[in-house]
N, C-alpha and C positions, 0 to 999 in steps of 0.2 A: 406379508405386506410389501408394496413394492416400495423403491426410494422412492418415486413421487408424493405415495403415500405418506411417506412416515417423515417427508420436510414437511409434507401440512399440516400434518399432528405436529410437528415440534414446533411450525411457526404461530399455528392458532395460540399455544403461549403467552405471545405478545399482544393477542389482540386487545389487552385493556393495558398496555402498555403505556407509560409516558413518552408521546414521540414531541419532541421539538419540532417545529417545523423548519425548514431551510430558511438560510439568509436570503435578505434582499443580493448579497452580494451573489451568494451560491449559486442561487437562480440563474443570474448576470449569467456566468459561468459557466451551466450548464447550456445554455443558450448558445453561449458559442462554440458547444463543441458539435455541434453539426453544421456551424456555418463555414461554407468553405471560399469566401470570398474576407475571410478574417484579416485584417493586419495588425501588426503591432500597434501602432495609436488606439484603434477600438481596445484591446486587450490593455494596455499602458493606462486605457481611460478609466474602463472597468476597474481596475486592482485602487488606482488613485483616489477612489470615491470611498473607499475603505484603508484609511489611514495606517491602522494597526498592522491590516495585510501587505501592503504598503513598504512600509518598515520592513519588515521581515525578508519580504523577497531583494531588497537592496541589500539589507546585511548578508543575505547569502552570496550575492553577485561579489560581494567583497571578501568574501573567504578565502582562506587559505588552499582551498581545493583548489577553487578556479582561477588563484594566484591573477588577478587582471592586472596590468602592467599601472595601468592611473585609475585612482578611486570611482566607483561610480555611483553619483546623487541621485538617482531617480529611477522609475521604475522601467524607461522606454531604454536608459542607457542599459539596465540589466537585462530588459531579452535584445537587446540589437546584437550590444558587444562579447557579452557573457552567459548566459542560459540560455538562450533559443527560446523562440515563441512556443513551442509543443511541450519544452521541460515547465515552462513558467505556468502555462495556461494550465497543464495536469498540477502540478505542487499546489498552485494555488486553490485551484478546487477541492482537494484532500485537504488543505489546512481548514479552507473555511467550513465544511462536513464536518470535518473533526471537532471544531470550535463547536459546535449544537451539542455536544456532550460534557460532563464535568466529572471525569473518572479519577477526581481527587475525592468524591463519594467512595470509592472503594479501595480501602488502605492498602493492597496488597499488588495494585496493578501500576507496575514500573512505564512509566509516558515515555522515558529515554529508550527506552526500548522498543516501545512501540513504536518511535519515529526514527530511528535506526533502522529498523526491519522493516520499513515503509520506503522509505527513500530507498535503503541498498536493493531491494527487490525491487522498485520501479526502478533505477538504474540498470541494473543486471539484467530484467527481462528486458529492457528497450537496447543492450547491450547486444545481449543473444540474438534479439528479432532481427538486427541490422547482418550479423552473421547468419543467417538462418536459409536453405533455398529459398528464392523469388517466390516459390509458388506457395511457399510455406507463410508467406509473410501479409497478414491480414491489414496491418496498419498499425506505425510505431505509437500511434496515441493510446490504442487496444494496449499494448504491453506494458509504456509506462505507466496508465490507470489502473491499470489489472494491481500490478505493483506495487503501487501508492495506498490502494485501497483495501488488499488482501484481508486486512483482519481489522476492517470498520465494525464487526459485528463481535470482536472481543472488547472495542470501546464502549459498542454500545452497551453492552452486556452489563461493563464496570459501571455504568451511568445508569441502568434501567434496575439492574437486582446487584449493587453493589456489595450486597452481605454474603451472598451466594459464591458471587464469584471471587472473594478472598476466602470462602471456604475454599473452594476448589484451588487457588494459588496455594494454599497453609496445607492441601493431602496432597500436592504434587511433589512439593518441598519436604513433606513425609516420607513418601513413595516415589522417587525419581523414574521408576521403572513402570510406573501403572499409567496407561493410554492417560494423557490428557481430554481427548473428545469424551471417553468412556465417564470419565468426573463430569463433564458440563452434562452430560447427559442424567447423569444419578444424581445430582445436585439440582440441576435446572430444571432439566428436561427437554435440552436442546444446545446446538452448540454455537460458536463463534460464525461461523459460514452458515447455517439455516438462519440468524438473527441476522449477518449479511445481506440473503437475500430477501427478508420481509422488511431489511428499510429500504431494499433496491425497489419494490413491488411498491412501497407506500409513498417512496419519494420521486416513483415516475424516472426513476436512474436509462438511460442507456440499457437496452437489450443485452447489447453484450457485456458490459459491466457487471449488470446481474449476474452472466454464467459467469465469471470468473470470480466474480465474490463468492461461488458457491463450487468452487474449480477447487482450490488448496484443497478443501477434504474430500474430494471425491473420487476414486475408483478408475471411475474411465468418463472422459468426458469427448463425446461422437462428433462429427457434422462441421461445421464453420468454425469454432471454437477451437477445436481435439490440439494443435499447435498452440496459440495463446496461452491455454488453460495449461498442458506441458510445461511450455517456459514459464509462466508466473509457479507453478511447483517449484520446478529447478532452484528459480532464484530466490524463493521463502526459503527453501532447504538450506542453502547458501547461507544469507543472510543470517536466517538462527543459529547456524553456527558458528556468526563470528560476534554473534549478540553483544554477550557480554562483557562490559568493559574490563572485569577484573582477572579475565581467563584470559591465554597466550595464543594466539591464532596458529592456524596451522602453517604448517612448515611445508609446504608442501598440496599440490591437487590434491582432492579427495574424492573426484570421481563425481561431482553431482549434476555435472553436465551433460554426462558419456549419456543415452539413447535419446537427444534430440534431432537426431540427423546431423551432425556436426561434425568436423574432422576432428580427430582426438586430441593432433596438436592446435587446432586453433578454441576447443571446449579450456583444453588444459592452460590455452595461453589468456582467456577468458580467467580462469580462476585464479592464474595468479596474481596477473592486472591487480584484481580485485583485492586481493590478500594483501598486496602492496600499498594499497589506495586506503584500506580499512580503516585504519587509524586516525586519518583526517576526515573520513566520511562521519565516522562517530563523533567529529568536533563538528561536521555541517551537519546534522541531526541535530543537536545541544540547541543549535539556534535555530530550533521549531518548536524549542518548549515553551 
């Protein structure tokens, strides 16, 4: 069976799935990511008409990360002064995606986590992409989406067959050592990235989005992609390893940067950045639950 194969056996699955459909707002959002005559107001307008979303991206603007010297009230002060239109416009489209699910259905699947390992991979690939040859570099929205969105198809998962998939968290936590894809597969019958890409297929996502939703578990990925799909690896690698809150970060590179084309000192100066930065990025994650 080839892999094309055997994602459409694994996606047919869902076909009587519960999908939510997108928000008015997501929509908004997605809309404007191929407009390229975008400015902040359009983007400032979009976010404002959704309160909740609203909120949240102001409270990021005020974090301790991005330390901004004077508070800022509103959503236009947080991408002029502090996130950028490209960070704002990607986060926000990942929260509101993410909102269509309620993976508080399945007891065993940690959200702090999942929006730790969201944010620090969209940060880290749009990190690398900026380092990366010219010719290598498709488009920094490509990497911090890639990023953001890497494991939409493990929420959906906790939201669509939430019984299943704290099976599969309760024999990982068993078996530390036994393949996690190898469980969703014996349990579900499909994994986190093939459910990725049948809600990228249903919800009309971005081309490219879809391959890198389906990039983290795959082999080798060819053509236009083969770089994006790379870095968004690197940086889930990365990420998971600085996951959890109650383990000690590394001391040290460990090496997950090294075969991007990168100079060693600047992969290495990359990872510790990040090892340094970790601890406050895990308090800007806390304020996306």
């Amino acid at each position: 069976m080839t892999v094309a194969q055997s994602r459409w056996q694994e996606q047919s699955i869902f076909d009587t799935a519960e999908l939510p459909p997108l928000s008015v707002t997501a929509n908004r959002l997605l809309a404007l990511l191929s407009d390229p005559d975008l400015d902040i107001c359009d983007l400032a307008g979009v976010i404002d008409q959704d309160p909740p979303l609203a909120a949240r991206i102001i409270g990021l603007a005020n974090a301790a990360y991005f330390s901004p010297r004077t508070p800022v009230v509103n959503v236009y002060q947080a991408i002029l002064r502090v996130l950028g239109m490209s960070f704002v416009r990607n986060l926000a489209l990942s929260m509101v995606v993410a909102g269509s699910f309620d993976p508080r259905r399945c007891p065993g699947f940690n959200v702090r986590r999942y929006w730790f390992e969201a944010l620090a991979a969209g940060v880290l690939a749009h990190t690398l992409a900026v380092k990366a040859p010219p010719a290598d570099r498709p488009g920094s929205e490509l990497y911090y989406l890639g990023g953001l969105l890497h494991n939409l198809g493990l929420l959906f998962l906790a939201h669509a067959k939430p019984r299943e998939t704290s099976q599969v968290f309760a024999e990982k936590a068993r078996d530390p050592d036994h393949p996690l894809l190898d469980l969703f597969r014996a349990r579900i019958g499909a994994t986190p990235g093939t459910a990725g890409l049948w809600l990228a297929e249903r919800w009309s996502l971005p081309a490219a989005v879809a391959e890198l939703l389906g990039a983290v578990e795959a082999p080798v990925v060819a053509g236009d992609y083969r770089m994006p799909a790379a870095v968004v690896r690197a940086a889930v690698r990365m990420a998971r390893t600085c996951s959890p809150d109650d383990e000690p970060l590394p001391d040290r590179p460990v090496g997950h940067f090294l075969g991007l084309g990168l100079d060693s000192r600047i992969a290495d100066a990359v990872e510790v950045d990040f090892l340094q930065r970790c601890p406050e990025l895990r308090a800007l994650a806390s304020l996306l639950l």
